[in-house]
PDB file of N, CA, C and O in Angstrom:
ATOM      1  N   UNK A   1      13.660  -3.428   5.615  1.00  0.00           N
ATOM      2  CA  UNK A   1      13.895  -4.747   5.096  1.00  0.00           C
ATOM      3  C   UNK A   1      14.306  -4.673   3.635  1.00  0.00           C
ATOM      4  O   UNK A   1      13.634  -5.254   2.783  1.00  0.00           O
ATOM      5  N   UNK A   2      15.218  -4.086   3.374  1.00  0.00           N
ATOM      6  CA  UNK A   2      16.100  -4.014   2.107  1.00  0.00           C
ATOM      7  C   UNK A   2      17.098  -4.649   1.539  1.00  0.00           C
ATOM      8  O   UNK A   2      17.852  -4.388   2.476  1.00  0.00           O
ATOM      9  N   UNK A   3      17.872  -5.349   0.719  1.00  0.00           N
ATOM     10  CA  UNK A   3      18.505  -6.163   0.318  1.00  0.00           C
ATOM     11  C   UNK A   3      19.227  -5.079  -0.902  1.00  0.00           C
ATOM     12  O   UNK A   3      18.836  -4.323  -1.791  1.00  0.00           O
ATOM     13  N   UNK A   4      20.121  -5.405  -0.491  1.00  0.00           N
ATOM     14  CA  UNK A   4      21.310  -4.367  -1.645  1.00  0.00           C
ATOM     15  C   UNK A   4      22.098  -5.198  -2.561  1.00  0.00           C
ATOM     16  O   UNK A   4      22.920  -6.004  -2.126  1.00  0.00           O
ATOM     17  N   UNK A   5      21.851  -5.012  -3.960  1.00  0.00           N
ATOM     18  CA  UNK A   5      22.482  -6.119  -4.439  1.00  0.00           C
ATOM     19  C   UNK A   5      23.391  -5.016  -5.526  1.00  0.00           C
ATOM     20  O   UNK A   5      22.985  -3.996  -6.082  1.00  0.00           O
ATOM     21  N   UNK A   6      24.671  -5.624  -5.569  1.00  0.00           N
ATOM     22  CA  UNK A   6      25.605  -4.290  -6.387  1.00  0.00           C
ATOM     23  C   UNK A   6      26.070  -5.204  -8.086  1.00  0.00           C
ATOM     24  O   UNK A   6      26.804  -6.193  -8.082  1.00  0.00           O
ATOM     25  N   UNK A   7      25.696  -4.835  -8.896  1.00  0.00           N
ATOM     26  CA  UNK A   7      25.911  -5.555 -10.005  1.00  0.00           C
ATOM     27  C   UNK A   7      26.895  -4.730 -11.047  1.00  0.00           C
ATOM     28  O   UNK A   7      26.290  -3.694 -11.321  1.00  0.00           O
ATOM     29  N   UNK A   8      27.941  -4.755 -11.619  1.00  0.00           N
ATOM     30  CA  UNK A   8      28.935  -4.187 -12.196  1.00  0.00           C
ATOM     31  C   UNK A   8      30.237  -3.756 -11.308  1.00  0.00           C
ATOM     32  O   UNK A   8      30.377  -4.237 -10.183  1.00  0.00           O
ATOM     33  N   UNK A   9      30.866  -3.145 -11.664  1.00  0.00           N
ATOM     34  CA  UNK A   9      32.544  -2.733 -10.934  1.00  0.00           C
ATOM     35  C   UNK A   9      32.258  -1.794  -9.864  1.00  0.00           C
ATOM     36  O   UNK A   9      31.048  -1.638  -9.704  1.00  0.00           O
ATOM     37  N   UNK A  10      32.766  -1.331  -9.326  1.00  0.00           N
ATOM     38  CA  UNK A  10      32.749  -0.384  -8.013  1.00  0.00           C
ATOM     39  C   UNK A  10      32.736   0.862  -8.348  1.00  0.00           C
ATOM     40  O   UNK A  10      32.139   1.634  -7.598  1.00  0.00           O
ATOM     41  N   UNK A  11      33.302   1.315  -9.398  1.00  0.00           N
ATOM     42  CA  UNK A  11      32.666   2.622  -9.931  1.00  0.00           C
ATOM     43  C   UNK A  11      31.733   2.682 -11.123  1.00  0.00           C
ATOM     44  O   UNK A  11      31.751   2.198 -12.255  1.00  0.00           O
ATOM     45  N   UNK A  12      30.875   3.493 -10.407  1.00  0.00           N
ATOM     46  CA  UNK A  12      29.807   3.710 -11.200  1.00  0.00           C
ATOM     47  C   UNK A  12      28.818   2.878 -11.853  1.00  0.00           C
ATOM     48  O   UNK A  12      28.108   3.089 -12.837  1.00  0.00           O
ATOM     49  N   UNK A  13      29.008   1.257 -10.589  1.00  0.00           N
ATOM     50  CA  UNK A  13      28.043   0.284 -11.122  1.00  0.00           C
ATOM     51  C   UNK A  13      26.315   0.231 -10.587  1.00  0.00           C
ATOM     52  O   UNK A  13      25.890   0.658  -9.514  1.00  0.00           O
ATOM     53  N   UNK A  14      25.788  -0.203 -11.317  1.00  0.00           N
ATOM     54  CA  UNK A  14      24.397   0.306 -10.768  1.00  0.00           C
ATOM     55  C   UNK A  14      23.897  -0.524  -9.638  1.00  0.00           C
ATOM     56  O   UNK A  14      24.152  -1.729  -9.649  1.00  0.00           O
ATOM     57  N   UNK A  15      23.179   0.023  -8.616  1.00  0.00           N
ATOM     58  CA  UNK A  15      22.969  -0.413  -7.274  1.00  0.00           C
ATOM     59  C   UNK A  15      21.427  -0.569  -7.717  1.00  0.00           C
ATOM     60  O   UNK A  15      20.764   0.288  -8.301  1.00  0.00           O
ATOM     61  N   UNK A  16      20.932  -2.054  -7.249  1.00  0.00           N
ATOM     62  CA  UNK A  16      19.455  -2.926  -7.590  1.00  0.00           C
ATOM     63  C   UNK A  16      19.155  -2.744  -6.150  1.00  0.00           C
ATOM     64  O   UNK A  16      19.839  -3.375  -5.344  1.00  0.00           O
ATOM     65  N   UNK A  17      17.895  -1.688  -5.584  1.00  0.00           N
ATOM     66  CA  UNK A  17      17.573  -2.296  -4.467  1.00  0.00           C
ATOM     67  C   UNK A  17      16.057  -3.495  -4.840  1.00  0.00           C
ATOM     68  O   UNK A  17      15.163  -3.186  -5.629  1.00  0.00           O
ATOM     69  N   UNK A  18      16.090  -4.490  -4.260  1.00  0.00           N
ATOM     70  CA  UNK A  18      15.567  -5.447  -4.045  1.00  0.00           C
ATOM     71  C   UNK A  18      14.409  -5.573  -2.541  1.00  0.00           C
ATOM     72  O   UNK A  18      14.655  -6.342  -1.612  1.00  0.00           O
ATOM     73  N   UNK A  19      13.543  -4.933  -2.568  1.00  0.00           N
ATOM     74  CA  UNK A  19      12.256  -5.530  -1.927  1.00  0.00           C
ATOM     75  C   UNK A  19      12.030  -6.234  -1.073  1.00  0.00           C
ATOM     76  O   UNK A  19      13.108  -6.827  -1.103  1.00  0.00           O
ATOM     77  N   UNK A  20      11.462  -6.732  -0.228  1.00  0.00           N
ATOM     78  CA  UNK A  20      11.418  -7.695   0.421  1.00  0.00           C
ATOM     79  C   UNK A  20       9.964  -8.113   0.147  1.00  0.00           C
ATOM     80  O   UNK A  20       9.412  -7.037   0.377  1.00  0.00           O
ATOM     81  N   UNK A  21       8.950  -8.983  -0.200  1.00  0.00           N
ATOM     82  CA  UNK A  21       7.662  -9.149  -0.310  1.00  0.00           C
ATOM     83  C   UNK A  21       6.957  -8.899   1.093  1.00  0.00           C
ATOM     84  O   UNK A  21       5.957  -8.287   1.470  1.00  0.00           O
ATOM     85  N   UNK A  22       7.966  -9.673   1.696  1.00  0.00           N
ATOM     86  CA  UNK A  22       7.310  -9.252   2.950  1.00  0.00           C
ATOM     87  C   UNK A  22       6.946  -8.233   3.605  1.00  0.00           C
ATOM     88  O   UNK A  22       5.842  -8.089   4.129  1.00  0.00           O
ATOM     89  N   UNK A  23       8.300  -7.078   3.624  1.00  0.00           N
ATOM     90  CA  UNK A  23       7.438  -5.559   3.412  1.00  0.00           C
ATOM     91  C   UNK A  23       6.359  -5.349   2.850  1.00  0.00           C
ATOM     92  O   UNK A  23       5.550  -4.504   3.234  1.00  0.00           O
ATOM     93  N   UNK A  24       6.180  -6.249   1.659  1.00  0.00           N
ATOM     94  CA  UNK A  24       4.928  -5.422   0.449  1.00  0.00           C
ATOM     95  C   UNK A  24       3.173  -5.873   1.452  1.00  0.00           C
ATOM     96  O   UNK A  24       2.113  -5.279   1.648  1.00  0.00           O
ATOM     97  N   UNK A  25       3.741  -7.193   1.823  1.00  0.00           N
ATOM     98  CA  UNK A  25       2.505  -7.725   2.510  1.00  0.00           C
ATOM     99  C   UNK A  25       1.906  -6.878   4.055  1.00  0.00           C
ATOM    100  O   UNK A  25       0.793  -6.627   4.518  1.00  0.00           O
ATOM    101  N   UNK A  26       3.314  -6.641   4.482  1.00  0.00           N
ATOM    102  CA  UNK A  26       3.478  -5.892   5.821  1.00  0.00           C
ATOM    103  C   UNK A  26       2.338  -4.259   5.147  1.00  0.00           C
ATOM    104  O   UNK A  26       1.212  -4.175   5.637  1.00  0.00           O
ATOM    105  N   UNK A  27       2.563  -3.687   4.604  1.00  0.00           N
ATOM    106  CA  UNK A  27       2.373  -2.356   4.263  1.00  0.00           C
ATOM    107  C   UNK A  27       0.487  -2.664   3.785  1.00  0.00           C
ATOM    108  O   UNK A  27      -0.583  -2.085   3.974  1.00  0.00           O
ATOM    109  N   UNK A  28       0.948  -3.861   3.125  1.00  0.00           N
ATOM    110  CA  UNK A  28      -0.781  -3.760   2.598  1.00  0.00           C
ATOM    111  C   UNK A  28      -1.627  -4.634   3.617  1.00  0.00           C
ATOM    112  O   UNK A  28      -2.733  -4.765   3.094  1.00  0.00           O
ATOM    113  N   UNK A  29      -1.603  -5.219   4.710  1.00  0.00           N
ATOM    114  CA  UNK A  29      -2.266  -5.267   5.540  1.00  0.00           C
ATOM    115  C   UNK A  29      -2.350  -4.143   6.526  1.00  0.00           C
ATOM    116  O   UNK A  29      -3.482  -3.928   6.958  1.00  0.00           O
ATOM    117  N   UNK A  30      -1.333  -3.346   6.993  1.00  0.00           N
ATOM    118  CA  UNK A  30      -1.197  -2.209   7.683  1.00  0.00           C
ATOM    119  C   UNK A  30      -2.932  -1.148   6.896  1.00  0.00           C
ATOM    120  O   UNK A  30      -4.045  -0.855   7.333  1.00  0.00           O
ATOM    121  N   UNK A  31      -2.188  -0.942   5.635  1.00  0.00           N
ATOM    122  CA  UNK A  31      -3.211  -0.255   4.810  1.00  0.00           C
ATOM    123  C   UNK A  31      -4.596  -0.668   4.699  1.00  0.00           C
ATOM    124  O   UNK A  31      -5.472   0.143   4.397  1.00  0.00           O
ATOM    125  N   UNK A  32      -4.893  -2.181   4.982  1.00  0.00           N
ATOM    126  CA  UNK A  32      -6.085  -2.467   4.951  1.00  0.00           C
ATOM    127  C   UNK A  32      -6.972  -3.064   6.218  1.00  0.00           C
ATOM    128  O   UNK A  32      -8.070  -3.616   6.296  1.00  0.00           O
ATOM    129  N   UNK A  33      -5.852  -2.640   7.262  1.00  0.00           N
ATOM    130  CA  UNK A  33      -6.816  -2.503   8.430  1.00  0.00           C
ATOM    131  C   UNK A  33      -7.081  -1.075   8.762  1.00  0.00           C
ATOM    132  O   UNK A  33      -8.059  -0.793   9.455  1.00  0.00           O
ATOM    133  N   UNK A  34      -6.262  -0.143   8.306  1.00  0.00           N
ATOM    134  CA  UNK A  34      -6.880   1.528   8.682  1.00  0.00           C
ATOM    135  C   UNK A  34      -7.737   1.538   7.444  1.00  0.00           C
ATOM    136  O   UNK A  34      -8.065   2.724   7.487  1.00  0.00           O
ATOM    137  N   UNK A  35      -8.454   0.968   6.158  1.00  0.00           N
ATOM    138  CA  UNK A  35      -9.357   0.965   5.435  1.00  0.00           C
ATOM    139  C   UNK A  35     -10.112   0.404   6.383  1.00  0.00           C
ATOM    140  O   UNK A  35     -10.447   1.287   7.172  1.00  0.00           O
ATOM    141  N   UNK A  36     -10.585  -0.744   6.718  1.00  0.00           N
ATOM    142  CA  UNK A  36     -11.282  -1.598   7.510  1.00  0.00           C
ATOM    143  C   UNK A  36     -11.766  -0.826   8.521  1.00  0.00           C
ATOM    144  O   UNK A  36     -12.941  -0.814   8.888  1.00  0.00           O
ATOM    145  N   UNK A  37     -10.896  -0.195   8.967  1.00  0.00           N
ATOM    146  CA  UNK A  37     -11.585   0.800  10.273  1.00  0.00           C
ATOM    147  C   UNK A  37     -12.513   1.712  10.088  1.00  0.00           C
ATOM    148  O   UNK A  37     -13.514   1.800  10.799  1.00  0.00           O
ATOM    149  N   UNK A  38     -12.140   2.774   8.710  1.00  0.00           N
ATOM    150  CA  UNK A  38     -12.680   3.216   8.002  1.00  0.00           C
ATOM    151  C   UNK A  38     -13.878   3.281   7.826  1.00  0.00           C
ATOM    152  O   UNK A  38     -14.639   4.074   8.380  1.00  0.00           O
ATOM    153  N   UNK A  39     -14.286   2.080   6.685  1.00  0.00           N
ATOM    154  CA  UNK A  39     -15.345   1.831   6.210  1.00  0.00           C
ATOM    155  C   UNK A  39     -16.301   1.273   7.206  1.00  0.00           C
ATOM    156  O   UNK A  39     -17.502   1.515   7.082  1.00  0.00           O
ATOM    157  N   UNK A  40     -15.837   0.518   8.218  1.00  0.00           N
ATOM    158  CA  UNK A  40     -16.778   0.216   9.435  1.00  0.00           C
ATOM    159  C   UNK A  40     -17.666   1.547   9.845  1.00  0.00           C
ATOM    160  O   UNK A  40     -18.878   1.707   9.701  1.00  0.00           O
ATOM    161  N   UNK A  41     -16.522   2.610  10.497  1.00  0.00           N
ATOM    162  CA  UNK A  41     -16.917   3.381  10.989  1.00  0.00           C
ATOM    163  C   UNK A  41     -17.924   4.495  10.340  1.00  0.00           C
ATOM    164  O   UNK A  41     -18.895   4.945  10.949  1.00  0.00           O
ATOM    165  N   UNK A  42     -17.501   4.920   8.842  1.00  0.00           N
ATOM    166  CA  UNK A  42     -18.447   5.556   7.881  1.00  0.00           C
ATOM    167  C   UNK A  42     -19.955   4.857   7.589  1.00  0.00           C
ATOM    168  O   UNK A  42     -21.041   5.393   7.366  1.00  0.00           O
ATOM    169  N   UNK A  43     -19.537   3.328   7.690  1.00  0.00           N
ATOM    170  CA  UNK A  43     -21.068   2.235   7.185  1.00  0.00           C
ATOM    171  C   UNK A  43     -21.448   2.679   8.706  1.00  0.00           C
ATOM    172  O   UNK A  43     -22.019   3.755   8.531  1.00  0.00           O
ATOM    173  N   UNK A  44     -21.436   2.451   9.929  1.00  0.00           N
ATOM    174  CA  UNK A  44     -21.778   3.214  10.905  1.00  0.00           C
ATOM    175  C   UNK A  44     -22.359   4.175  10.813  1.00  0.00           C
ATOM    176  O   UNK A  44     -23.554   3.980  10.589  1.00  0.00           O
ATOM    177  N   UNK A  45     -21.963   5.541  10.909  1.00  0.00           N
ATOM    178  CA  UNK A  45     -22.384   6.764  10.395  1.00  0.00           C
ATOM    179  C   UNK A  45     -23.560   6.766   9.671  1.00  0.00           C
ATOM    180  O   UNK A  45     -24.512   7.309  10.230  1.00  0.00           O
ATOM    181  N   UNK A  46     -23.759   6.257   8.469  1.00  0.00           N
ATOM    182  CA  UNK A  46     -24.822   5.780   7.391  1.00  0.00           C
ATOM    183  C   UNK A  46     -25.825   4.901   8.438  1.00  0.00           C
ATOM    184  O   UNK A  46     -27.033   5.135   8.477  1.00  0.00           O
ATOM    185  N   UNK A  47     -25.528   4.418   8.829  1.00  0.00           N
ATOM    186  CA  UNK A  47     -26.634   3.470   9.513  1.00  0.00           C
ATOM    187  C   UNK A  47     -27.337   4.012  10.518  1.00  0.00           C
ATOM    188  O   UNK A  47     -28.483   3.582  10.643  1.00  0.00           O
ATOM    189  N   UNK A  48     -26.905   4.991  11.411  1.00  0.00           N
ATOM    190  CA  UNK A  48     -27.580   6.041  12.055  1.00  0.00           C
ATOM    191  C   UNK A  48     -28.418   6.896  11.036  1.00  0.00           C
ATOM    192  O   UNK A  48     -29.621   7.111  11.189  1.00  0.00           O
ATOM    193  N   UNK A  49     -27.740   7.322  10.079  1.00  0.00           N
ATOM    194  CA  UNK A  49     -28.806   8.296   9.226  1.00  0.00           C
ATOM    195  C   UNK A  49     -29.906   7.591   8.251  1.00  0.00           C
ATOM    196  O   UNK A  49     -31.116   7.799   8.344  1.00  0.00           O
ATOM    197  N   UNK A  50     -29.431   6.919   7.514  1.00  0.00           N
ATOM    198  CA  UNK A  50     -30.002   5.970   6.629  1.00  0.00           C
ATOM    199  C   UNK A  50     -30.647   4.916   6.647  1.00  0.00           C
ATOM    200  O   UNK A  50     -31.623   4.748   5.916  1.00  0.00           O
ATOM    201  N   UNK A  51     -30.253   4.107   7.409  1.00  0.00           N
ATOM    202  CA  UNK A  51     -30.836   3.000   7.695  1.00  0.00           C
ATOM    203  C   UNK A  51     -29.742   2.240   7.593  1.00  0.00           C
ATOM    204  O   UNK A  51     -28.672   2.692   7.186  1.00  0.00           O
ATOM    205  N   UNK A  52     -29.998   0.450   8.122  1.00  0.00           N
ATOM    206  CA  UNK A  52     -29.391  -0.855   7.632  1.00  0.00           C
ATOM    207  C   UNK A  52     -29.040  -1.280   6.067  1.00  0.00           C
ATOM    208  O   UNK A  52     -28.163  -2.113   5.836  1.00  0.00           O
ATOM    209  N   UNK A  53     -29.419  -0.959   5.542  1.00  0.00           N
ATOM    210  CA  UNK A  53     -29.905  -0.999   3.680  1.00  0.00           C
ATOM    211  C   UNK A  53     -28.647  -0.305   3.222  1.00  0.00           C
ATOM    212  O   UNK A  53     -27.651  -0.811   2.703  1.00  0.00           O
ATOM    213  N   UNK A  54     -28.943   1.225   3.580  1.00  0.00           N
ATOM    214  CA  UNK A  54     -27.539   1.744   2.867  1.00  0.00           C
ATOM    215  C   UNK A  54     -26.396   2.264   3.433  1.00  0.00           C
ATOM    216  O   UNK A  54     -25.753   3.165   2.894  1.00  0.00           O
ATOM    217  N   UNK A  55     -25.960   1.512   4.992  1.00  0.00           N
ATOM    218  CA  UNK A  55     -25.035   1.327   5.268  1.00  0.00           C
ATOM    219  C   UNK A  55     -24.060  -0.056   4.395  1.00  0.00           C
ATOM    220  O   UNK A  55     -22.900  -0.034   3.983  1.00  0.00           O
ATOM    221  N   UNK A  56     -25.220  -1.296   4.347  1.00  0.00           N
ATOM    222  CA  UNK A  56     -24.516  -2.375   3.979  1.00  0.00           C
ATOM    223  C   UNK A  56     -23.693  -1.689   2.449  1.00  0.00           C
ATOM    224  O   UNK A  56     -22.500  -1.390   2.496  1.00  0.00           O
ATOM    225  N   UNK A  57     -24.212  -1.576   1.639  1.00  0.00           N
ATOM    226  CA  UNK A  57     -24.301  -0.533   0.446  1.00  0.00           C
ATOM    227  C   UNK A  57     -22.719   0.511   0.060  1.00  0.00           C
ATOM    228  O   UNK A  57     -22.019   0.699  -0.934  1.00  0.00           O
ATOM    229  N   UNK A  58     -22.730   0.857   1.126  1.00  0.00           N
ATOM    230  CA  UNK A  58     -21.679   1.876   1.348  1.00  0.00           C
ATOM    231  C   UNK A  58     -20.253   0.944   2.269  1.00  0.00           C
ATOM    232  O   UNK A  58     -19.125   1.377   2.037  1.00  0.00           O
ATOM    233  N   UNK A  59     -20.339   0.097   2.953  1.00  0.00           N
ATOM    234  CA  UNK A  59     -19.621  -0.581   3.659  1.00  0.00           C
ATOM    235  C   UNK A  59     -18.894  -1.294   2.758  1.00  0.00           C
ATOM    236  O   UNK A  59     -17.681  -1.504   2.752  1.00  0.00           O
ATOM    237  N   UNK A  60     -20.060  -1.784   1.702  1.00  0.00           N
ATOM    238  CA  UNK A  60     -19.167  -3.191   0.889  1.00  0.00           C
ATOM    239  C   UNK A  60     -18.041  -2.023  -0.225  1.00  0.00           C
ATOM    240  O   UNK A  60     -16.821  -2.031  -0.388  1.00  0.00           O
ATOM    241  N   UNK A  61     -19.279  -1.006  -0.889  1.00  0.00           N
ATOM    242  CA  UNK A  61     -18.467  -0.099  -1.606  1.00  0.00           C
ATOM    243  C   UNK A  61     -17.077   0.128  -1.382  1.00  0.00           C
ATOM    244  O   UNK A  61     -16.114  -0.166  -2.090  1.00  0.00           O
ATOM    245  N   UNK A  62     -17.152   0.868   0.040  1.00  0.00           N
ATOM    246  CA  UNK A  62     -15.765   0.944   0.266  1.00  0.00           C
ATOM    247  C   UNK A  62     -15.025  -0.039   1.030  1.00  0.00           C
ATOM    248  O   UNK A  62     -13.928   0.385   1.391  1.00  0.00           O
ATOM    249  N   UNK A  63     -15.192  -0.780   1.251  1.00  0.00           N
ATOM    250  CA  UNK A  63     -14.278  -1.782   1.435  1.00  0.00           C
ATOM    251  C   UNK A  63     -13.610  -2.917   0.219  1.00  0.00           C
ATOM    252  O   UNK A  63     -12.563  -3.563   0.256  1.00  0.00           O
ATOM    253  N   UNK A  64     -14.507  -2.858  -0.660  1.00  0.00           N
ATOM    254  CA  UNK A  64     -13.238  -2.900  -1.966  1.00  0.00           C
ATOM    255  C   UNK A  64     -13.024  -1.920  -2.873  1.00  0.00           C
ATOM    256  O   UNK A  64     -12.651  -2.057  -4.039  1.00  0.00           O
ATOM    257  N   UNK A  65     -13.301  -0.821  -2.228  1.00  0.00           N
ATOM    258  CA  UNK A  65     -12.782   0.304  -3.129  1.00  0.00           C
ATOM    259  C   UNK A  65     -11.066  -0.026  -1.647  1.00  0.00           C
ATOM    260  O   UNK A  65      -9.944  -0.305  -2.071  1.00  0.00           O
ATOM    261  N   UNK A  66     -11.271   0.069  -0.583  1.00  0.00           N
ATOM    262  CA  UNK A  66      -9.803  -0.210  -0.105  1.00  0.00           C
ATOM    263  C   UNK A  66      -9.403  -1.025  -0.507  1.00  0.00           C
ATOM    264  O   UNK A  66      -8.368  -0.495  -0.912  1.00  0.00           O
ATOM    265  N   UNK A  67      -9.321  -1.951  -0.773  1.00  0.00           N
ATOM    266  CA  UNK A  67      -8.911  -3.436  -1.271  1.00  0.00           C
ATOM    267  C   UNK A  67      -8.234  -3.285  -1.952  1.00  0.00           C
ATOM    268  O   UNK A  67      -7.201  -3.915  -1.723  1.00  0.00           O
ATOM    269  N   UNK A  68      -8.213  -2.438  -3.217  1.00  0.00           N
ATOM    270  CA  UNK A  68      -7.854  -2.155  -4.362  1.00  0.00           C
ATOM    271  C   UNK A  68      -7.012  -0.784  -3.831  1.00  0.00           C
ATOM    272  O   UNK A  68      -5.820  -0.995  -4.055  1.00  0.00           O
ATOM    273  N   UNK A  69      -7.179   0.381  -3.284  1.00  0.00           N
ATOM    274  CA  UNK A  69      -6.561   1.311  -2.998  1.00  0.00           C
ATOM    275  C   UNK A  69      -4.956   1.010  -1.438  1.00  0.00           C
ATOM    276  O   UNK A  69      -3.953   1.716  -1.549  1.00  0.00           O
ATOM    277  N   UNK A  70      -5.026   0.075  -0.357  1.00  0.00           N
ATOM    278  CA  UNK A  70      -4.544  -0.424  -0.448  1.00  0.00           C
ATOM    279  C   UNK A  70      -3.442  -1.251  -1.291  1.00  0.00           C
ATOM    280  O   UNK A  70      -2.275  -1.480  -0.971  1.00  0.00           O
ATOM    281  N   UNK A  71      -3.719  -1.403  -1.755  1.00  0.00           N
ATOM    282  CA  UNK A  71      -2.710  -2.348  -2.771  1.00  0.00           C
ATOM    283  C   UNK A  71      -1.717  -1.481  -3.841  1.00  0.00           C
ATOM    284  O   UNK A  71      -0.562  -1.805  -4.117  1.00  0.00           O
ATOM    285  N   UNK A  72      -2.407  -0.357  -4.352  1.00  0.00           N
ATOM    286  CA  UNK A  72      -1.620   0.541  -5.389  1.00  0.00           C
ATOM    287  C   UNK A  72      -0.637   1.479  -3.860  1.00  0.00           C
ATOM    288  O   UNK A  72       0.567   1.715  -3.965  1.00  0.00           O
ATOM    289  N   UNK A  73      -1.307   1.804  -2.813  1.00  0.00           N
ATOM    290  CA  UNK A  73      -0.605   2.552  -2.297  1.00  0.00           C
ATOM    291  C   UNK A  73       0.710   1.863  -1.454  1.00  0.00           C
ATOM    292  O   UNK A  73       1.695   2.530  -1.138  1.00  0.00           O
ATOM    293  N   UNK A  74       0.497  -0.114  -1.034  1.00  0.00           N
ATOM    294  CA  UNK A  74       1.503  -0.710  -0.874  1.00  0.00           C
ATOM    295  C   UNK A  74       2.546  -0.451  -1.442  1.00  0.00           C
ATOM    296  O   UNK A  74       3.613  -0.097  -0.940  1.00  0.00           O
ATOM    297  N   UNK A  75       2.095  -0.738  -3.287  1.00  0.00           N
ATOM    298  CA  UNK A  75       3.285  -1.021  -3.747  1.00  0.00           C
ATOM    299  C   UNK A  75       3.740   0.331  -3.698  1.00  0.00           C
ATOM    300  O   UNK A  75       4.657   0.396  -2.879  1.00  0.00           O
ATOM    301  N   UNK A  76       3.467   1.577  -4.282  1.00  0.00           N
ATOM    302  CA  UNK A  76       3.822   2.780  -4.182  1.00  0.00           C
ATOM    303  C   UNK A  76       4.635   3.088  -3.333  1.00  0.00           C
ATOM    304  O   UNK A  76       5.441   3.882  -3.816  1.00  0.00           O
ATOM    305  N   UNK A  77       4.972   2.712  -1.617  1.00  0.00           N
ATOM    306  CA  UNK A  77       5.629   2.717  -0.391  1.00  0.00           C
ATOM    307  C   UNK A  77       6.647   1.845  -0.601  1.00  0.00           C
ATOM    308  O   UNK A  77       7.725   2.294  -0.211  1.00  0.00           O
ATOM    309  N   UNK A  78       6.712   0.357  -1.254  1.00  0.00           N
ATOM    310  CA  UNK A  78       7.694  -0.192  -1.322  1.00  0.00           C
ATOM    311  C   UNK A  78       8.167  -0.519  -2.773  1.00  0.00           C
ATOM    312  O   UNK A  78       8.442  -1.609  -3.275  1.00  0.00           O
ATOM    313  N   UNK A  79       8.184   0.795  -3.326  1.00  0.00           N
ATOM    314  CA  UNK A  79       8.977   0.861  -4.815  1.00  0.00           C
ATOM    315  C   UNK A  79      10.145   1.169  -4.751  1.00  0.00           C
ATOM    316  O   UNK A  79      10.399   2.203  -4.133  1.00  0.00           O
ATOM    317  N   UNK A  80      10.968   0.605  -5.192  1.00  0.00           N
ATOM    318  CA  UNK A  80      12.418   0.519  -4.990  1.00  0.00           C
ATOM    319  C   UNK A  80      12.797   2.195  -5.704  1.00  0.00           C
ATOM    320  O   UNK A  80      12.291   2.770  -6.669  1.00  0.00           O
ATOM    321  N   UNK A  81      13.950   2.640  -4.702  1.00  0.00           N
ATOM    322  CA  UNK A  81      14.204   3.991  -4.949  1.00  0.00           C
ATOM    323  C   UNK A  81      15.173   3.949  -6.668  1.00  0.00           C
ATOM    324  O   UNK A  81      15.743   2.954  -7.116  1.00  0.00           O
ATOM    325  N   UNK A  82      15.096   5.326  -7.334  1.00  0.00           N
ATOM    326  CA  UNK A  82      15.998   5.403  -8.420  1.00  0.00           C
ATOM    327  C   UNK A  82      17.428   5.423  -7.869  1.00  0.00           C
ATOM    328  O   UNK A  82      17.506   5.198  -6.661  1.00  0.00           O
ATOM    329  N   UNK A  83      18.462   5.626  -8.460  1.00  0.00           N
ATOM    330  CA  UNK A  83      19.706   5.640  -8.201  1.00  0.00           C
ATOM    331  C   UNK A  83      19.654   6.948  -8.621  1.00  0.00           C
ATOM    332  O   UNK A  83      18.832   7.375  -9.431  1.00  0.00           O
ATOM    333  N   UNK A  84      20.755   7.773  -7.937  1.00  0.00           N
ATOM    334  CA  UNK A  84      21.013   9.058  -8.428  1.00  0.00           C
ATOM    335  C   UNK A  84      22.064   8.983  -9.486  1.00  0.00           C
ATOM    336  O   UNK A  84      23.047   8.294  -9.212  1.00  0.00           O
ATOM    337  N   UNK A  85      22.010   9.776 -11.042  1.00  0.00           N
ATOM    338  CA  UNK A  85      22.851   9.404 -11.541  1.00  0.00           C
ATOM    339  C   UNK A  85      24.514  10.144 -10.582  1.00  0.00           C
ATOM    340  O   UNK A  85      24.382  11.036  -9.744  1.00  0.00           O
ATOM    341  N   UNK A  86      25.928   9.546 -10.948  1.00  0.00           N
ATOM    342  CA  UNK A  86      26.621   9.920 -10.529  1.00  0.00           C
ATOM    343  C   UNK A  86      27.754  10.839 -11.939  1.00  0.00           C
ATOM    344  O   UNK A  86      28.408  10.378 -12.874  1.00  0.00           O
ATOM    345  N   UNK A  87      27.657  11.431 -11.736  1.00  0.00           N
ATOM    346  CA  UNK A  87      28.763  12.771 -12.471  1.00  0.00           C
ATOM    347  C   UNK A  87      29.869  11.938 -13.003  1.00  0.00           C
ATOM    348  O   UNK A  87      30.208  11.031 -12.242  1.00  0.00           O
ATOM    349  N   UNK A  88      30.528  12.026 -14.152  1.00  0.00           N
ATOM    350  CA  UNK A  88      31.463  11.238 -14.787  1.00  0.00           C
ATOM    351  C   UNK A  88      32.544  12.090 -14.512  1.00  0.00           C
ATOM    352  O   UNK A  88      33.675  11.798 -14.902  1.00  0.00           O
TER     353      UNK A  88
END
């Protein structure tokens, strides 16, 4: 979902790729349901060993530690590429 927008003359004008938000949203819900799965399944884990107490503990932890990790790794995936310079 890319949008090519060409700004200057045909040679050697610089090419803007342009984003779609919707990708950005697409990528960071993608990302924050395999967090979600995640942290379920680890607060799980903990709750067999530990108890109820420090599963909750560890669940909330990482689930906005994804929240936040999610989101840097969205945008990171939908950062618009450099242009290669072209040889004069």
């Amino acid at each position: 979902m890319q949008t090519v927008c060409r700004r200057g003359s045909n040679n050697g004008g610089t090419v803007h790729y342009v984003e779609s938000t919707v990708s950005l949203i697409a990528y960071y819900l993608g990302f924050m349901i395999a967090g979600d799965f995640a942290a379920y399944f680890l607060g799980l884990l903990v709750e067999y060993q530990w108890g109820s107490h420090a599963s909750l503990i560890v669940f909330l932890v990482l689930y906005f530690l994804f929240l936040w990790v999610s989101w840097v790794l969205a945008v990171w995936a939908t950062k618009p590429k450099e242009a290669a310079p072209t040889a004069a």
